[in-house]
N, C-alpha and C positions, 0 to 999 in steps of 0.2 A: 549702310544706306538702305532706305524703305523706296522701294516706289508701291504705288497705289496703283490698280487693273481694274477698268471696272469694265465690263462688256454690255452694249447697248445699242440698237438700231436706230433708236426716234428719241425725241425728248416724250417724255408719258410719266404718270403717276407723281413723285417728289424728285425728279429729277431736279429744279432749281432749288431743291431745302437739301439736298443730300450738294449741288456745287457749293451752297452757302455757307454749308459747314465745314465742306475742304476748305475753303478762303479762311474760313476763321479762325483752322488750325496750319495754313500756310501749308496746303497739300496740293499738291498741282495732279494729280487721275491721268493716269493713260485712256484712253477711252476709243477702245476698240470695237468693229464695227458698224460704227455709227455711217448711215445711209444704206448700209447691204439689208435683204429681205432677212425676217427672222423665219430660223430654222429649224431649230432646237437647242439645249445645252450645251449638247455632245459639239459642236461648231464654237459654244466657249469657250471650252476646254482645247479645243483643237489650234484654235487663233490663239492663243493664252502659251499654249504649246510653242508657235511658231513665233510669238515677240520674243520670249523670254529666254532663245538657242541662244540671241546673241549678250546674253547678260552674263557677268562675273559671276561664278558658281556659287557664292558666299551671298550675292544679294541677296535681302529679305525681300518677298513678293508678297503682298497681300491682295488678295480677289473679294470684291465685293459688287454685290446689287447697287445699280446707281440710283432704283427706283423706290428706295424705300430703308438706305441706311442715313445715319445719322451720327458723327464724329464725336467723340467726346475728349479726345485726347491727341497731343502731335504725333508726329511717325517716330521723334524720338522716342517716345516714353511708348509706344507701341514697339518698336523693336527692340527695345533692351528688355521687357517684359515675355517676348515671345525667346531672345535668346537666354534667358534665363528657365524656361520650359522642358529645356532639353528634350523635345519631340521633332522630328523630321517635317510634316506635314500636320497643321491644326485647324478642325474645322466647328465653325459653331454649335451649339449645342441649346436643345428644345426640351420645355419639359411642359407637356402635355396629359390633358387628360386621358382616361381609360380609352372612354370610346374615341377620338384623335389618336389613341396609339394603334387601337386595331385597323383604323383606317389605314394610317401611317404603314402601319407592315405588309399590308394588305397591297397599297399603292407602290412601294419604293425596295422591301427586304425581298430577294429575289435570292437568299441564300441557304433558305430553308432551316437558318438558326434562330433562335431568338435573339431579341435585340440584346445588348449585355445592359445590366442595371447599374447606376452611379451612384456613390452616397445621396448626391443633390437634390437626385430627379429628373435632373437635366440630361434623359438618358438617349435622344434620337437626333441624330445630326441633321443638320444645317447644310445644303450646300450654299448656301448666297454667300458665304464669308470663309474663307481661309485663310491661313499662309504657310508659307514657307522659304526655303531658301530657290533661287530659282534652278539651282545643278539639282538639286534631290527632285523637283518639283517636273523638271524637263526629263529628270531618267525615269520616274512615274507615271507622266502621259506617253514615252514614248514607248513603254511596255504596253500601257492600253492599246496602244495603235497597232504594234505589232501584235503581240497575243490575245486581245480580247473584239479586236478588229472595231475598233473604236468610230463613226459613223457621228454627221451633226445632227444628225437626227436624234442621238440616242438623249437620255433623262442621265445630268449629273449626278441628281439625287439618289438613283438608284447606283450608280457606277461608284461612289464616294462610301455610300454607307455598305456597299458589299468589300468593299475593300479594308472601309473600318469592321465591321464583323470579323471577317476572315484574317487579318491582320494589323492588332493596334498599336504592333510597334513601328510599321507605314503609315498608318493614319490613325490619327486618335482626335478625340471631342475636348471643348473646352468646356467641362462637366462642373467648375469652379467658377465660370464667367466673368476671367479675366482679362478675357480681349474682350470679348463678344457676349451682349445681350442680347438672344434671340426672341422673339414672340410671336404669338400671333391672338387672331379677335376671340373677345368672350364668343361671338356668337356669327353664322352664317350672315345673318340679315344683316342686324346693326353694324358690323364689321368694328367695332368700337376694342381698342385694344386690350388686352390681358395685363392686367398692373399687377399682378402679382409677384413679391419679392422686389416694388420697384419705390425707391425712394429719392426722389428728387431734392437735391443739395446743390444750391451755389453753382448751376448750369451743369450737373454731372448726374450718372444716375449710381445709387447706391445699391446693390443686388443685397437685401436685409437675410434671404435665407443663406447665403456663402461665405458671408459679409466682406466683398470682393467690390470694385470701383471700375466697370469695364470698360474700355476704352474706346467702344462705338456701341451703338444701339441699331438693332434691323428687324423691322416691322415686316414679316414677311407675310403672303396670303393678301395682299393689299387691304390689309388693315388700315384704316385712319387713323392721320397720323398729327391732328390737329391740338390734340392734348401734349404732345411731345413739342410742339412748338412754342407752343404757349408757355408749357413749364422751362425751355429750355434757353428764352429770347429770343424768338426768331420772329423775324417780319408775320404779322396774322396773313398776310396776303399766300405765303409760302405753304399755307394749312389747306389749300384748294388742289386738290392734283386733278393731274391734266390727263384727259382720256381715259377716266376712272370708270366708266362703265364698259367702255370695249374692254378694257381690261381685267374687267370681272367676269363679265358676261364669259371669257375665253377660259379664262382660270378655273369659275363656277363650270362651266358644262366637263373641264377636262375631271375636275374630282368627283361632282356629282354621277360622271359616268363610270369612274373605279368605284364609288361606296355602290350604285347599284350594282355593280358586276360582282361586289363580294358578298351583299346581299344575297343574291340569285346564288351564287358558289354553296352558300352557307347552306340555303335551304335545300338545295338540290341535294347537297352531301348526304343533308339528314335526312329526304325520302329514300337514298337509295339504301342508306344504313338499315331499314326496315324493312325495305322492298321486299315481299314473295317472289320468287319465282316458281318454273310448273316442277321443274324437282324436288320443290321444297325446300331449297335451298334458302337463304337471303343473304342478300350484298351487305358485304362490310366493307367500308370503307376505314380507313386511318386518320386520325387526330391530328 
């Protein structure tokens, strides 16, 4: 059995294109805290933690964004796909350019390794989309809580991808894009999606560089998602999301504030790598 998690305060962005497509593949979403204040991730994960004590250890649990995924496939053909993975814990998977990767590291890797590289590309996790069973999935948040003192404040994004670094036989990426299509926009402004690798067939999408058939799509970074509708059949009305500029506006200042802050990091590094001092010394800093 699959149940569907999605976690969300308010209806905002394609919250009715992401219920439309659970209808259409007959998925009924938990959909936890809907009406509480948002807090942060770490409150995801935390709630996500406390549904799923009381689940059969075997359940499949799958967690996604309600605000910008997109179904392409039922929970059957999702969970016998994910039991056939033989992995514990599987989360989406991004494949990004250069500069998006150094941001990426700069905003989320907090482990002081390098990200590990994929055949695909698709080398920097995702947290909007997972799954797992929910026993492996319950004894994984309840270690964060104990040992890493897990807070809803905290960013999943960073908690998820330190744990895939550090261990990818606990966590690993779906670097093949068999569950999960990840993306995000060509570009800041337009916010217009990244179609790369994406081939639209008969309501499904085709990933042409894996040559893989994922089973949902998730537009993440509040990309527009109007092309995705269009190619997919869904009502033109569903193409409009709702509260699309608080939504940026929030999004926009929390990254624009990490790329200046590793900007600033960068160059400061490199004065002091030069710097004199009065013994004649000068600062060297590490790479």
């Amino acid at each position: 059995m699959l149940t569907v998690i999605a976690y969300g305060t308010e209806k905002q962005a394609y919250f009715e294109l992401f219920m439309e497509s659970c209808r259409r593949f007959g998925i009924d979403p938990v959909i936890l805290g809907w009406g509480d204040r948002w807090i942060g991730s770490g409150e995801k994960l935390i709630s996500i933690y406390k549904f799923i004590k009381g689940l059969p250890a075997e359940e499949i649990i799958l967690s996604v964004d309600p605000f910008d995924v997109i179904f392409l496939e039922g929970p059957g053909e999702i969970e016998s796909k994910f039991r056939e993975m033989n992995t514990p814990f599987l989360c989406g998977a991004l494949n990004i350019n250069s500069f998006n990767a150094r941001v990426y590291d700069h905003e989320f890797n907090r482990t002081r390794e390098a990200t590990p590289q994929t055949p695909s590309g698709y080398n920097f996790l995702n947290a909007g989309t997972w799954i797992s069973t929910a026993g492996f999935a319950h004894r994984l948040f309840q270690a964060l809580i104990d040992d890493k003192r897990l807070s809803p404040s905290d960013i999943d994004q960073e908690i998820l991808t330190a744990l895939y670094i550090e261990d990818k036989t606990r966590v690993s990426i779906d670097w093949r894009c068999e569950l999960f299509h990840n993306l995000l926009f060509k570009d800041f402004v337009s916010r217009q999606p990244d179609l790369k690798d994406i081939h639209f067939l008969e309501g499904r999408i085709h990933n042409t560089s894996t040559g893989t058939w994922p089973s949902l799509l998730h537009a993440s970074g509040n990309t527009f998602m109007a092309e995705f509708v269009s190619a997919l059949d869904y009502d033109p009305r569903l193409s409009i999301p709702r509260k699309d500029m608080k939504n940026y506006i929030r999004k926009a200042s929390f990254h624009i504030g990490k790329i200046l802050k590793y900007a600033f990091n960068k160059t400061l590094a490199k004065e002091l790598s030069t710097k004199p001092i009065e013994d004649g010394f000068t600062f060297v800093t590490k790479s």
